[in-house]
N, C-alpha and C positions, 0 to 999 in steps of 0.2 A: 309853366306854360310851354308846351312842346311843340313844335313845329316841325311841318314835312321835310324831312331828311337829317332827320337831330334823334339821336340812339344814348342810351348810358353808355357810357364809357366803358364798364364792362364788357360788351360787346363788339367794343373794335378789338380786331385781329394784334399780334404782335406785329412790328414793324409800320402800323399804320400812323401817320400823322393828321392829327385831328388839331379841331378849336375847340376851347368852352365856350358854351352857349350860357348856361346855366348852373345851378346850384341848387337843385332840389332836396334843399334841408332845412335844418329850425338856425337860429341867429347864430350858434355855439359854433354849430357843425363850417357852418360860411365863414365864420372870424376865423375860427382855425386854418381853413382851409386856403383864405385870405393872406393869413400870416404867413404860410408856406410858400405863397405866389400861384395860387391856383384863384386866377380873375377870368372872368368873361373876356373872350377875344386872345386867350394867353393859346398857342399851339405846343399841343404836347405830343410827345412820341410814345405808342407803348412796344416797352421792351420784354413783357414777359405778361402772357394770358394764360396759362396752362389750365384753366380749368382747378387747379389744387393750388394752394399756397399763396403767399403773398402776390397783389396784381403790381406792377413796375413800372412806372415812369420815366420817363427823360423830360427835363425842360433847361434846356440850353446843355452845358455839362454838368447839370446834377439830377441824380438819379433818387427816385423816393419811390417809396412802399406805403400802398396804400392796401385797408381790408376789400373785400369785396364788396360789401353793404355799402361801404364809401362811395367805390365805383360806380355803384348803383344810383349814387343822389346826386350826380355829374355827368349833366347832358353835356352834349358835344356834334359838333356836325362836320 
């Protein structure tokens, strides 16, 4: 469920800090994701969008790698 002013994640800029809104995925994709610390309401920084290669997070001091198809199932506003 998406709401005005909430984009994939994919689409923020590097250097932008955003929130999770959501989790636009099936139950595996969420646990996982879960597991890593990526909850609704968690603010995350992206460090790296180039368009090719790995997309790059920051939440707090630790940095993770996620695919892009990933990005794609994590709204954010």
């Amino acid at each position: 469920m998406k709401t005005t002013g909430t984009r994939p994640l994919s689409q923020v800029a590097k250097g932008e800090i955003v929130s999770i809104v959501e989790i636009d995925g099936g139950r595996g994709l969420r646990s996982r994701l879960t597991t890593m610390g990526l909850l609704p309401k968690t603010r995350i920084e992206v460090v790296h969008n180039g368009g090719s290669g790995p997309f790059v997070i920051s939440i707090g001091n630790s940095r993770m790698a996620l695919g892009r198809a990933v990005a794609d199932k994590i709204v954010v506003e």
